[in-house]
N, C-alpha and C positions, 0 to 999 in steps of 0.2 A: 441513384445511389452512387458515391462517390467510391474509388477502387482503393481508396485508402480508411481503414476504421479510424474512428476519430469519438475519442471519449468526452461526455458533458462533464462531468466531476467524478473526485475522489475525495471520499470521506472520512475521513476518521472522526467517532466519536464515542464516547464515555459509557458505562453504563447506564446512564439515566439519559441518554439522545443528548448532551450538551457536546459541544466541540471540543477537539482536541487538535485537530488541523485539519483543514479543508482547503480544495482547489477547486475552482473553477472555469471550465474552458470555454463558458458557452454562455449565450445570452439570453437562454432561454428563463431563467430566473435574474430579470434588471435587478433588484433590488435588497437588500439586505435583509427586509422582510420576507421577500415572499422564500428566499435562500433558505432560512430558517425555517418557515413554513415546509418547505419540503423534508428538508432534514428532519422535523419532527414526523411528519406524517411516514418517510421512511423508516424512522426509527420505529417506530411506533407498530405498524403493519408487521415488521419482523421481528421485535423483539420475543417474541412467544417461540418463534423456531429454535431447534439446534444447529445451527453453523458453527459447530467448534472442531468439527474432524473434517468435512469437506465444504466447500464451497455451494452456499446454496444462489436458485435464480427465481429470481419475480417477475414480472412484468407492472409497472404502476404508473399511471397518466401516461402513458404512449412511449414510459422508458422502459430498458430491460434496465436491473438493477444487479448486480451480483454481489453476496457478501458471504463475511465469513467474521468469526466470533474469536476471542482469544481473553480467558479472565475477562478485564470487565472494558476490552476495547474492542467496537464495531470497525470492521473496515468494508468500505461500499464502493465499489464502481459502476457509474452508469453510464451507459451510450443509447443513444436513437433505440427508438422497434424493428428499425431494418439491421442493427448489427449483427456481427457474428459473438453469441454466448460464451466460445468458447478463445475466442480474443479476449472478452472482458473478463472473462477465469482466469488467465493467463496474466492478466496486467495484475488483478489482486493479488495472485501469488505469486507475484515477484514482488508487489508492494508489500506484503504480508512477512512474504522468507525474507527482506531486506531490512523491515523494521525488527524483528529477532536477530538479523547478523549484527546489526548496529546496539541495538539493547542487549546484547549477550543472552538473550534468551529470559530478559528479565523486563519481559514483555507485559508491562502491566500500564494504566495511569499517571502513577507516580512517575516510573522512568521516562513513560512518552513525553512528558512535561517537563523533564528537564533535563533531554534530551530533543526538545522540540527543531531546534536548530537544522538538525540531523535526521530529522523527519522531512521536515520542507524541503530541503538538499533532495531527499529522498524523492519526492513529487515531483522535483524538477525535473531530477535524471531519468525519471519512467515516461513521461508525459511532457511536451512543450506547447503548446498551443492547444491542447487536442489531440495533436499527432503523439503515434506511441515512437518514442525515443529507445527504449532498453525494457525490455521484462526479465531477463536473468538476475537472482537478487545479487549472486555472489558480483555481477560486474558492477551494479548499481552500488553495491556496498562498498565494494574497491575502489570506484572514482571519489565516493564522497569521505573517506579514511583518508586516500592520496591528498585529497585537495584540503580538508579540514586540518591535518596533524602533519604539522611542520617539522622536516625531516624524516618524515613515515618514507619508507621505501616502498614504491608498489610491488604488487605479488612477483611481478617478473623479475627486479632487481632484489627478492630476498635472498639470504642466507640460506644454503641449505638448512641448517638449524632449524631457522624461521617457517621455509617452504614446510617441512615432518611437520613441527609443532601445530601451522596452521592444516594441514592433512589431519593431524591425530584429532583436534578439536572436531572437522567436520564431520570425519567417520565415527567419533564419541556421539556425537550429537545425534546421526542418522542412525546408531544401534540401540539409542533411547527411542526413538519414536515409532 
């Protein structure tokens, strides 16, 4: 067992198991078929759960699976049978809270798709090879706002102003939920 966790994929897909961005880390699926194949059969096996308030976990083919639901987008992370479950909770829900900072909370299909851009940015910044890179969303969503929007100020050189505003949004956000 290696001293570092290291994720096979992350999934995002649609209500009906079709993609809306996927990564893959690992070689355990060569081929674009059998990639699908999985994805279906994931899909498939959990689409009857509720994963819309907490993070649920499976085990399927020798992975653990973790996911979680939101309207009508699947988000899945799986690593080995030897990982730790609660690393691969961790990386969804920064992948999870990062795609609602980037979507304004306007977390649905439509926006993942055209906002895909910012999704994949997104995959990169949690995960690089396998290795987990960042699980906090708010930093995940910081780097890829810095890097995408030219003349964006990051969080440390805003405006007071700017610093409140972004404050009131988050604690708005957290006394809706």
């Amino acid at each position: 067992m290696d001293s570092c966790p290291t994720i096979k994929n992350i999934l995002l897909l649609d209500s009906e198991g079709k993609r809306v961005a996927v990564k893959y880390y690992s070689d355990d699926w060569p081929t674009i078929s059998s990639k699908l194949a999985f994805e279906k059969s994931v899909f498939t096996k959990t689409q009857k759960t509720n994963a819309r308030t907490e993070a649920e976990i499976a085990m399927f083919e020798n992975y653990i699976v973790v996911y979680k639901f939101i309207q009508d987008l699947h988000f899945f992370v799986t690593g080995g049978d030897d990982e730790n479950e609660l690393i691969l909770a961790t990386v969804l829900q920064g992948f999870f809270d990062a795609v609602g900072l980037l979507l304004r909370d306007h977390t649905d299909k439509r926006s993942a798709l055209e906002n895909l851009d910012l999704i994949l940015l997104c995959l990169d910044e949690i995960v690089d090879g396998g290795n987990i890179l960042e699980t906090e969303a708010s930093v995940i969503a910081g780097k890829i706002v810095t890097h995408g929007a030219e003349g964006a100020a990051p969080l440390s050189e805003q405006t007071i102003t700017q610093a409140l505003a972004t404050a009131r949004e988050h604690l708005a956000r957290s006394l809706l939920q």
